[in-house]
C-alpha positions, 0 to 999 in steps of 0.5 A, a space after each residue: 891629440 888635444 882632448 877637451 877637459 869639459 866634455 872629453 872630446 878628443 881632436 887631432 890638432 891642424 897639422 899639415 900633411 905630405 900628400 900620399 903620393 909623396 914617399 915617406 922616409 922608411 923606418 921613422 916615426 909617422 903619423 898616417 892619415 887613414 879615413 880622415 884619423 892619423 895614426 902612429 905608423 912607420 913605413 916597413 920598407 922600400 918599394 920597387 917602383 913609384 906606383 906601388 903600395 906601400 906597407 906600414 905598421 902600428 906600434 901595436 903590430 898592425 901592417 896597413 898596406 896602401 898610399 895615405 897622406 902623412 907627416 911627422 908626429 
C-alpha cells in the first residue's frame, strides 16, 4: 500500500492480477482481491475439483471461502 504523505490517503499500487479462475499455490503468501480491496491471505488447501470454492485465510484468523483474483504480495 502507497499512503500519500499530504493527505493520507492510501492506494494499492497497479499490480497485475491472476484471473480467479487461475488456481493459487496453497500454503503461499497472496494477496487476494476481495470487492475491488487486496488482502494478505494464503489459500488453506486443495480442492477436489476445477469448479470448486476455495478457502483462504488472513493472517488474523479470518477464512474467506470464494474464487478472487490474486497475485503475489
Amino acid at each position: 500500500m502507497h499512503t500519500c504523505p499530504a493527505c493520507g490517503h492510501s492506494s494499492a499500487p497497479a499490480v497485475h492480477l491472476n484471473t480467479a479462475g487461475d488456481l493459487p499455490p496453497v500454503d503461499c503468501p497472496l494477496l487476494i482481491s476481495v470487492n475491488g480491496e487486496l488482502f494478505r491471505a494464503r489459500r488453506t488447501g486443495f480442492i477436489e475439483g476445477r469448479d470448486r470454492q476455495m478457502e483462504y485465510e488472513t493472517p488474523d484468523g479470518e477464512k474467506l471461502l470464494g474464487r478472487f483474483e490474486w497475485t503475489y504480495p
